[in-house]
Each structure stands twice: as C-alpha cells, then as structure tokens.
N, C-alpha and C positions, 0 to 999 in steps of 0.2 A: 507548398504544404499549408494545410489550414489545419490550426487547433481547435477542436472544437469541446462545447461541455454538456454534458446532459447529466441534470440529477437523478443520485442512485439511491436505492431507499437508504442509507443512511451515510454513503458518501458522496464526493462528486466523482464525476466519469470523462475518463478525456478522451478524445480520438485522434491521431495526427492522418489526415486526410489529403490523399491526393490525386492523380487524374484516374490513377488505374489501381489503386490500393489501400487499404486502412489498416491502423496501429494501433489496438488498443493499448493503452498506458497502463493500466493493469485489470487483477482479476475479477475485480466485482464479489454482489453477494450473488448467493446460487436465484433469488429474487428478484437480480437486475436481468436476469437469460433475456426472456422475452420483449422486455422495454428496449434492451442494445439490439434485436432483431429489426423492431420497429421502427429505432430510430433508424439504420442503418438502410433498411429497404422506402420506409413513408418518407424522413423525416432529407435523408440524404437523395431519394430515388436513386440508389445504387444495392446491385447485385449483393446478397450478402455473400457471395463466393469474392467478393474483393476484401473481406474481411482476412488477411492474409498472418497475422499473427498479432497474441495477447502476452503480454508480458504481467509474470507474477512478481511484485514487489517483496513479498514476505506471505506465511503462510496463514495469516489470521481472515477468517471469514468474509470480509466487505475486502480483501485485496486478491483471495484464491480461490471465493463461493463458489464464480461461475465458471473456471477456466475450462476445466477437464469436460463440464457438459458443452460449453462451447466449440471447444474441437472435434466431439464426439457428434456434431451434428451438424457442423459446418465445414470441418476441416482445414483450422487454422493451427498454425505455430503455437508451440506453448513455449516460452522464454522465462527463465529466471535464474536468479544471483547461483554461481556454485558453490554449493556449501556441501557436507558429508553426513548421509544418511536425512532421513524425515525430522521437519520440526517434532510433530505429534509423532512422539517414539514410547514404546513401551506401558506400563500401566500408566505415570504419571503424565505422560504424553497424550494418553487419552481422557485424563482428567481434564489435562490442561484445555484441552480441545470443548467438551462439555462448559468449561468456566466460558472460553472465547462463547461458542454460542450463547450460553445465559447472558453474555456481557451485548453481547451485540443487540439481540431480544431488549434488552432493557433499556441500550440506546436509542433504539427502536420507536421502544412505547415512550419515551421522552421525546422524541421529533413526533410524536402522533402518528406515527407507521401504522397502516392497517397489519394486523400480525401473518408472516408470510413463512414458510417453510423452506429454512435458511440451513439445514445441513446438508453435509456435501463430504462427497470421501477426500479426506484429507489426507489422502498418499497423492503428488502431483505427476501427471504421464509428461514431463518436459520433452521436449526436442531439444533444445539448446541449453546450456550450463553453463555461463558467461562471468569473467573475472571483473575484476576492476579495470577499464580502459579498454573493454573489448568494444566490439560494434555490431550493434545490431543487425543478424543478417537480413538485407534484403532492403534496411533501412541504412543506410550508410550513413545518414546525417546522426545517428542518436548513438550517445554513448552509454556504457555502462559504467555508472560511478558504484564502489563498494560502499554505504554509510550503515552500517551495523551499527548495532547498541539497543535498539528497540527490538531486534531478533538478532539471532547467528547469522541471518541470508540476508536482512533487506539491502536493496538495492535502491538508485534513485537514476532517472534515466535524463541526461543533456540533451536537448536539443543545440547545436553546435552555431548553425545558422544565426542566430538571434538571441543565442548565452539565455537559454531558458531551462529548466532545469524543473523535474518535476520529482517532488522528493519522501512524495508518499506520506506515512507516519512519522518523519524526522522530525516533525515540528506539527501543533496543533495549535489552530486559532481560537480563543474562545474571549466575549466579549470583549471583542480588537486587543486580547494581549495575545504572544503567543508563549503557551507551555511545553513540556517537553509531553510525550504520549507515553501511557501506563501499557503495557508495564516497560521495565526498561533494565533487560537482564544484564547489561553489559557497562556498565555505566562511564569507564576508561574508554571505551568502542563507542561511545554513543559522542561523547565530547569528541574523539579523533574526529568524526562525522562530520558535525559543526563545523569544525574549523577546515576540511574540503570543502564542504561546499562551499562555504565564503572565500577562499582560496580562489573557486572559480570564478569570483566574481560576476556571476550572474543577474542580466538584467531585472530579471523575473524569475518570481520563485512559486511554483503549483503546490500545493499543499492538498490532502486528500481531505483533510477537516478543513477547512478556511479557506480554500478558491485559493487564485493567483494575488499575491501580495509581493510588496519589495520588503525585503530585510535588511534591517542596517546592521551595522557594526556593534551599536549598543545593543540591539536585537538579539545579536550572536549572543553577547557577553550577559545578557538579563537570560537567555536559555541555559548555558554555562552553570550560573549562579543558582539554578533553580535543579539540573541536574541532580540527582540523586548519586552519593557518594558511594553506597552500596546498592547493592542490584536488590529495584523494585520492584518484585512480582507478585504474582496470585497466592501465593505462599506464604510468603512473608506479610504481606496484607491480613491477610486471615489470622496469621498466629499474633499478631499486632491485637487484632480486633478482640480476638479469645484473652491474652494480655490484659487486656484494661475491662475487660466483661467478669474475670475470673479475681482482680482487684476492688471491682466496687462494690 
C-alpha cells in the first residue's frame, strides 16, 4: 500500500493505494470531483473503476462535498462513522449547513481559492455504517476509530501496518501549533478523542488541516488545555458576538 497526497481546494486529500484498488480517506469538497478523476486516471495511470470506496469522516463540506457525486459516477463504496439520523436535520440543521458553506467560501477566499461551486446534498447514500473498531470492508488493514467531539459521527481511520492513523478535523495545524477545530459540539467526546488516539500510540498522525505530523504527549495535553469546556458552535459564536455588539 502506498499513501498518497493530493491538495484539495481547501484540504489535503489522501489515497491508500494498491496493485488492484484505491481508498479514498475521505469526502472532499464537491470542487475536488474532477481533480480526484485526474489525479487517479493521469496522475496514477489507473482505471478510475479501481476507485473502490470513499470514506466520510464527518459531514461538513471539505470531508462529504464530493462523496455521493463520486459514487453516482463511478461507483464506489461510501463509508462512514454510525451515528442516528442526518448531521443537517431539520430547520436548524439547514442553517447549520448554510453557516458550513459560508465558512468553507471564506476559508476559501483566504487560501486564494479561485471561488468554486461547493454545495452538495447533505443527506449521505452510505453502504457501510461502521462502529468504533470495526474494519474497513474490502480494506482489511484500516480500522475504524470512533473520535467524536468535533461532530456526533467523526471518525478517524488506522492504518494498522505502520500505526498511522488519519484523524481528519481532530486536531488542526496552524502556524506549527496545533489547535482544537471550531466548531466543537461535544467537548467531554472531543477530549475522550485525544486521549484514543494517543492511546494508540501512533507513529504518525494525518491531519486534514496540517499534513502528516508526529504528536507528543505535551501536544495531547496543550490540545486538552485549549479544549473548550462548553460546546463551541455556530451559535453560541454568534450570540457571543451580538453580546458584546449590543454592550458597546
């Protein structure tokens, strides 16, 4: 198996690659459809019918943009964490959904994104619904770790071979420190998180912001410290922001 990376418009993209199959690590934005074509037919010279399954991390736009058009025209597996009923549920479900796009757009125009046509139906068509510790079918080497806190589903996927471990939004790199990722509804689930995947002692850690980095121990515990003690979301941001607008 070979890891591979290709940048996505606004994250990185992995692939676990082998004689007769590919894995995407997860969903992309609905932006990256055409570039994972390319890279997978030019870049790899292989068949995009070896594209055999996408695994969705969580349901926020740069992790579940592309999946659904991906399977709908290639025919691969869709995989993700099992959780009950749709992230985006109900009216504030579809708010929430709206803020993810505006948020993504504006990470966007901050990495100098050319602007790209980033929504995508955010009901997911899964095949698989996989627990903590289950295994990837088809991919026998990759497990399913449960690291919630950042959503109700995410997921962080082991490679077992080489204790690599790719953990999506768990953690975000930004000028060589790393912080925890906004929003972060769970915040008792989000610390559980941490303290698994350091557990597994993983050589190497993929991050969907910051590439492949090692984590230490004080790493752990400086993410820990900076955790949010109550759940910080789109919400609470805003009535924060109205707070101190409607004070001064």
């Amino acid at each position: 198996m070979q890891l591979l990376h290709m940048t996505g418009y606004i994250q990185s993209i992995y692939f676990a690659v082998y004689d007769d199959k590919i894995l995407l690590l997860d969903g992309c934005c609905k932006a990256d459809v055409d570039n994972i074509y390319h890279f997978i037919t030019n870049e790899l010279q292989r068949p995009i019918s070896q594209l055999k399954a996408v695994v969705v991390t969580h349901m926020h736009p740069d992790h579940a943009g592309a999946a659904n058009i991906l399977k709908k025209r290639y025919g691969c597996k869709i995989i993700t964490g099992a959780a009950q009923g749709h992230w985006y549920s109900g009216i504030d479900g579809m708010l929430m959904y709206v803020t993810d796009i505006l948020l993504t757009k504006w990470v966007a125009s901050r990495l100098k994104k050319p602007r790209k046509n980033i929504w995508y139906w955010p009901r997911l068509q899964a095949d698989h619904l996989l627990n903590d510790g289950d295994i990837i079918p088809d991919f026998e080497q990759w497990q399913v770790i449960s690291t919630q806190g950042h959503t109700d589903r995410d997921i962080s996927l082991f490679y077992q071979p080489s204790k690599t471990v790719y953990v999506a939004d768990l953690a975000v790199k930004v000028k060589n420190k790393f912080i925890p990722p906004f929003p972060v509804f769970y915040p008792n689930r989000y610390k559980n998180s941490l303290s698994k995947i350091e557990q597994l002692r993983p050589k190497k850690v993929i991050l969907a912001h910051g590439g492949e980095v090692i984590i230490t121990h004080d790493d752990y515990l400086h993410l820990v410290s900076l955790a949010p003690k109550t759940p910080a979301t789109h919400w609470r941001a805003s009535k924060a922001k109205l707070a101190k607008l409607f004070k001064s």
